[in-house]
C-alpha positions in Angstrom: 0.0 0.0 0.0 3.2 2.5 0.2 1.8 3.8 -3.0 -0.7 5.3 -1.5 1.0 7.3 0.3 3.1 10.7 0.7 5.4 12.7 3.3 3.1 14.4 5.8 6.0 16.8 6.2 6.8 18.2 3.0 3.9 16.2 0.6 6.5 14.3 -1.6 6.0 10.7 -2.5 6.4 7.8 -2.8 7.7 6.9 0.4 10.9 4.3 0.8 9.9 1.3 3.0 12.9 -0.1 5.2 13.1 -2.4 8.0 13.1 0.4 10.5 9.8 2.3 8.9 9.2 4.7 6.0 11.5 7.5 4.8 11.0 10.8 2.3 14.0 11.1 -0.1 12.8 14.8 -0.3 12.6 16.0 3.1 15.2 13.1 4.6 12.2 12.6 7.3 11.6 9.3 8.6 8.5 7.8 9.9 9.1 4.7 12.2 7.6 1.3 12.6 6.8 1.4 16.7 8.4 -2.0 17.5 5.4 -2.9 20.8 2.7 -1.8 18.3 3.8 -3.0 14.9 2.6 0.3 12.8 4.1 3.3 11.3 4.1 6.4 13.2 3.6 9.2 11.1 2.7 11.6 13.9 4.9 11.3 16.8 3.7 10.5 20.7 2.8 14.3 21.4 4.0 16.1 24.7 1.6 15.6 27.5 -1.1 18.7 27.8 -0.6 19.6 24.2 -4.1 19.6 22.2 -3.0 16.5 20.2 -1.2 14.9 23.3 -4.5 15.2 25.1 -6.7 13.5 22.3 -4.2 10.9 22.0 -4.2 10.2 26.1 -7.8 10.7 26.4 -8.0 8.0 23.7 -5.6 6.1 24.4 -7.2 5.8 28.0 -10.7 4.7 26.7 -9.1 2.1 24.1 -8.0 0.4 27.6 -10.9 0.6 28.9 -13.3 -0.7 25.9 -10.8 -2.8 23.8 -7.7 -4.1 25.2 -9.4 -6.6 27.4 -10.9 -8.2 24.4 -8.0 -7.6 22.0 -6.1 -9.8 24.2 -7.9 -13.2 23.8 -9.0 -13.0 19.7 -7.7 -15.7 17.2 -9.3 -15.4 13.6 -11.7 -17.9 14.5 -13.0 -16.2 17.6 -13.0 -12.8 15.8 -14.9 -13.7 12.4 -17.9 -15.1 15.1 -17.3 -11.6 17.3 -17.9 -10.0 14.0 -20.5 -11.3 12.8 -22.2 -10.2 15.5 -21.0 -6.6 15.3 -23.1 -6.9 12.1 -26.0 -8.3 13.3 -26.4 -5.4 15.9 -25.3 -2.6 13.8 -28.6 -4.0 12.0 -30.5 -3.7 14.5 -30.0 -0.5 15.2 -29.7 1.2 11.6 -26.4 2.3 11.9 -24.2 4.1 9.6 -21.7 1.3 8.5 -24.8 -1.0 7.1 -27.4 1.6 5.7 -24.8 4.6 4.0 -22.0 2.4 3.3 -22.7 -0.1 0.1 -21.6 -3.1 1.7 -22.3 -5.8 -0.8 -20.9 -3.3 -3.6 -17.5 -2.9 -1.7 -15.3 -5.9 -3.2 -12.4 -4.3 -5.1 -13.3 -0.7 -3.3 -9.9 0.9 -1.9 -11.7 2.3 1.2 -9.9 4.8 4.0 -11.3 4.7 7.9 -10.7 8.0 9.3 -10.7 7.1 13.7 -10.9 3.3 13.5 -10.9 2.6 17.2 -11.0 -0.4 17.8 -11.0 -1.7 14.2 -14.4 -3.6 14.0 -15.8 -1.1 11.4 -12.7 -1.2 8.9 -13.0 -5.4 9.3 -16.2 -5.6 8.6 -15.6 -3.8 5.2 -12.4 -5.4 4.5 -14.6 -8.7 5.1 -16.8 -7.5 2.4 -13.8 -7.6 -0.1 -13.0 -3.6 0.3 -9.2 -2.7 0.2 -9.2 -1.1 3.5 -6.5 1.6 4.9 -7.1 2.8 8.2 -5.6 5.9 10.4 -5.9 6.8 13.7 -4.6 9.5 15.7 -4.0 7.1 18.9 -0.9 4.0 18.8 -2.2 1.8 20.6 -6.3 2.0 18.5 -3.7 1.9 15.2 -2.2 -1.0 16.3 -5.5 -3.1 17.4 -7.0 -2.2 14.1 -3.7 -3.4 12.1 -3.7 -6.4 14.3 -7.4 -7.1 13.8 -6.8 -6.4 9.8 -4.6 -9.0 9.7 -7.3 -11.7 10.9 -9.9 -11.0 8.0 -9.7 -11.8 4.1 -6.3 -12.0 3.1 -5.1 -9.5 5.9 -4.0 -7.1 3.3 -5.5 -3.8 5.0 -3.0 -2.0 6.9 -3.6 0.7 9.4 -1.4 3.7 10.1 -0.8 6.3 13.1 -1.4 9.6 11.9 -3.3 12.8 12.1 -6.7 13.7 10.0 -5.5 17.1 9.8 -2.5 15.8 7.3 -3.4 12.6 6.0 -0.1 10.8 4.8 -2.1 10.1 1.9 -2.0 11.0 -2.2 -4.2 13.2 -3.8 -8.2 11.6 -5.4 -6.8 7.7 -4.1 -9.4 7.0 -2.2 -13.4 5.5 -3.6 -14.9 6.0 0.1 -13.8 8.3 3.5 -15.3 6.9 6.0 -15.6 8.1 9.4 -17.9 7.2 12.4 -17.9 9.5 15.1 -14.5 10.7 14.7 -13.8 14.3 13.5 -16.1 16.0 15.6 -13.2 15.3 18.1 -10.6 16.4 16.3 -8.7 19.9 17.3 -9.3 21.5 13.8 -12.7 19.4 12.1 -12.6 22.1 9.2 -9.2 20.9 8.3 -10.3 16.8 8.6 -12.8 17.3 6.3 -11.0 19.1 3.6 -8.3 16.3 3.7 -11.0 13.5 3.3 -12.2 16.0 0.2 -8.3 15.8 -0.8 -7.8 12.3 -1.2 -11.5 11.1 -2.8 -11.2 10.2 -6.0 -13.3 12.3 -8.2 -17.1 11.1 -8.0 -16.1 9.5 -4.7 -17.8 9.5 -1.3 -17.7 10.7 2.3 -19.8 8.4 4.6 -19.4 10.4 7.7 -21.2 10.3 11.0 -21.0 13.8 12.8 -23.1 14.7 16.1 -26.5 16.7 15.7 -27.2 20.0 17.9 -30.6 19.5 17.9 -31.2 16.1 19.5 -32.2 14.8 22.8 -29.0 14.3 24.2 -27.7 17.4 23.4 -31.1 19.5 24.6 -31.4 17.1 27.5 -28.6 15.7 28.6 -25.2 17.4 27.5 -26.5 20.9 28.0 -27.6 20.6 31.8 -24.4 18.7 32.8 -22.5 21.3 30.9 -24.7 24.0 33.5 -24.6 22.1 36.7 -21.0 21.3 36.4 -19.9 24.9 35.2 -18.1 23.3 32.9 -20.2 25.7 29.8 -19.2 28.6 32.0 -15.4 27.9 31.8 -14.4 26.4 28.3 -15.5 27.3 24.6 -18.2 25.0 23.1 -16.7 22.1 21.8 -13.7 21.7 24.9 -16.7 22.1 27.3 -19.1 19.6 25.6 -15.7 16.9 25.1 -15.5 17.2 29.0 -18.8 15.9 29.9 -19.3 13.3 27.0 -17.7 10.3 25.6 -17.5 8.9 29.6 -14.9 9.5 32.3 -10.6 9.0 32.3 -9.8 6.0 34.4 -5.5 5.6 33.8 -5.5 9.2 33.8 -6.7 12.5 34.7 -7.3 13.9 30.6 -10.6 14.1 29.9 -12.1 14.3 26.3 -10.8 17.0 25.0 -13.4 18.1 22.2 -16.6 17.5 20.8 -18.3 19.5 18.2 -22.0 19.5 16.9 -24.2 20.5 14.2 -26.8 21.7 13.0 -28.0 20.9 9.6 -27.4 24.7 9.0 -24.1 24.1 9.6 -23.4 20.7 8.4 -24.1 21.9 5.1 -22.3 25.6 5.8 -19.2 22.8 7.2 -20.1 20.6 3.6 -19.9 23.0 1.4 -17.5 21.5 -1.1 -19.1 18.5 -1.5 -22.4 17.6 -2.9 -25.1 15.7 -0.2 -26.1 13.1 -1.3 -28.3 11.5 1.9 -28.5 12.6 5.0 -30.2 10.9 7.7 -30.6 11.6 11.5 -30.4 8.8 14.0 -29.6 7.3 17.4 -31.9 8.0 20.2 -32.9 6.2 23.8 -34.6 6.7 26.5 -32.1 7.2 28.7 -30.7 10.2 26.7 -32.2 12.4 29.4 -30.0 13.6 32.5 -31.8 12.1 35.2 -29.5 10.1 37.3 -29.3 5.9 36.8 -31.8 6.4 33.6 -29.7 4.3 31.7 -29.7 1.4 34.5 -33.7 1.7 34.7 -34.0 1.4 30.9 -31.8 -1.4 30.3 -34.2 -3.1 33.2 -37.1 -2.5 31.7 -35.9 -3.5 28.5 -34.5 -6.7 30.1 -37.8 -7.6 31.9 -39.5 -6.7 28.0 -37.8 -9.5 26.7 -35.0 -7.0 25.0 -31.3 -8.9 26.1 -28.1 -7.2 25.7 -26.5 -8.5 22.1 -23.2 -9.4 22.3 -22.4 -7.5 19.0 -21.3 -5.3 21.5 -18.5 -6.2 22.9 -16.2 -5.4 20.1 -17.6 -1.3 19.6 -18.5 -0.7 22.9 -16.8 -3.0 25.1 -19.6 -4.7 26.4 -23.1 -6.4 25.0 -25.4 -3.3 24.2 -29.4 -3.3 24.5 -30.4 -1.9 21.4 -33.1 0.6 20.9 -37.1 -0.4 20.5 -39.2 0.4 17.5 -40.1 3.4 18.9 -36.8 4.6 19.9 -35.7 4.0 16.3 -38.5 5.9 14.9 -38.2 8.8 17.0 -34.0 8.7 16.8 -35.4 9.9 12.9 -36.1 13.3 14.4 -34.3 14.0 17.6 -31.2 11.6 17.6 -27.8 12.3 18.3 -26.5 10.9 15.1 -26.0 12.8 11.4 -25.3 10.1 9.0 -24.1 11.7 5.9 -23.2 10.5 2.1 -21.3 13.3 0.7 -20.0 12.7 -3.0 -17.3 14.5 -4.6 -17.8 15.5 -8.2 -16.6 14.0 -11.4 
């Protein structure tokens, strides 16, 4: 896959592959393979309490929390069953990587995952016969994604370390960007989303997953913990909304450092070099509402209804997930949390 690829430092390509990493016979920069992690690092560990150091330790704290414990125990057996699963629920609840991205027309489609995480999503395409490349801003989420890679298909998808501000990537390579949830965290989103415009092909496509302003969680959830907590009163929008979302630092003190939202308004205004294509608003529950141990009580009621945790979870969110009712489906149509996006680039 090198020929994908250019020097994030001065654009050049291609890029020399050695034992040790990649280098750029322009610049003379080298980009190394971590020897723990297995993956090229083409954005160095960043200096603890910089922006990007924070996004990487907030990350890098919640990938130990969600992932590790079951990274630790997979063989390509156990996996292929995990994700099959991870399919079944995403299903279920009419998420993004089964209803926006063309699964069953993905075979031969060289496909880039912006924010990875865990890896499950990029799998599931490469599964599908998509060439995948992944990037992700965190080591150790790079490296369980590359590892995971490795255990589908042919294990010819590769994942990198890098930033989605400069993508290590040529110019129009790409057929599909996709992103889940991703660069609404990043320091500079204005700057992700041009890159993903950068290296589309032209007539390509952005599957993308950004948060909504007007939903219930925001309204009814993120906004009174951002009041009671004073958090709103101490921090522009998106650092104050990354501190009270996205769950709590347990092997550290860094909390989420950003979280942006839109409004269709300014998704489009954000957009604006692409053409949408769909655009489709989802993911809403009960428990969106701040009212302490609502989450508990819903998945008890759910329970006692007959609805059982699925197991699909495990891999995304570190545990077995209840999924939403009927009626929390329909209604996640008007007031969910969730933009799911198709944005094409033209011919």
């Amino acid at each position: 896959m090198t020929e994908h690829l250019r020097c994030p430092a001065c654009y050049a390509h291609p890029l020399q592959s050695g034992e040790a990493g990649l280098s750029c016979a322009a610049c003379k920069r080298t980009f190394p393979i971590d020897p723990s992690l297995g993956i090229v690092q083409f954005l160095a560990p960043e200096e603890a309490g910089s922006s990007k150091g924070n996004i990487q330790a907030w990350w890098g704290d919640l990938y130990r929390q969600l992932y590790e414990p079951t990274d630790r125990a997979l063989t390509r057996e156990s996996f292929a069953a995990k994700l099959a699963l991870t399919e079944d629920l995403f299903r279920m609840r009419q998420m993004l990587p089964v209803v926006e991205m063309p699964l069953a027309d993905l075979a031969g489609k060289q496909v880039l995952e912006i924010g990875p995480g865990g890896g499950a999503h990029s799998c599931l395409f490469a599964k599908y016969g998509a060439k995948v490349t992944a990037l992700d801003i965190t080591p150790p989420r790079a490296a369980s994604t590359n590892r995971k890679l490795k255990l589908v298909g042919d294990g010819s998808g590769q994942a990198y370390q890098g930033d989605g501000e400069n993508l290590p990537f040529r110019d129009a390579i790409f057929d599909i960007v996709y992103s889940n949830g991703v660069l609404h965290h990043s320091e500079n989103t204005k700057r992700c989303l041009a890159e993903v415009f950068r290296v589309l092909k032209p007539g390509g496509k952005a599957v993308l997953m950004l948060y909504a302003r007007h939903s219930a969680i925001f309204w009814c959830n993120i906004v009174p913990r951002g009041l009671f907590s004073g958090e709103m009163f101490r921090w522009p929008q998106a650092e104050w909304i990354g501190r009270v979302t996205e769950g709590k630092p347990k092997f550290g003190q860094t909390k989420n450092p950003y979280t942006r939202v839109y409004s269709e308004v300014e998704l489009r205004r954000e957009l604006h070099s692409f053409k949408i294509a769909s655009l489709r608003k989802s993911s809403f529950q009960w428990d969106n509402f701040a009212i302490p141990r609502l989450t508990q009580f819903r998945n008890w009621v759910l329970k006692r209804m007959g609805h059982k945790a699925h197991p699909g979870g495990e891999l995304v969110y570190g545990a077995p997930f209840v999924a939403e009712t009927g009626r929390e489906l329909s209604l996640g149509n008007y007031i969910g949390f969730a933009w799911n996006i198709v944005a094409e680039k033209a011919q």
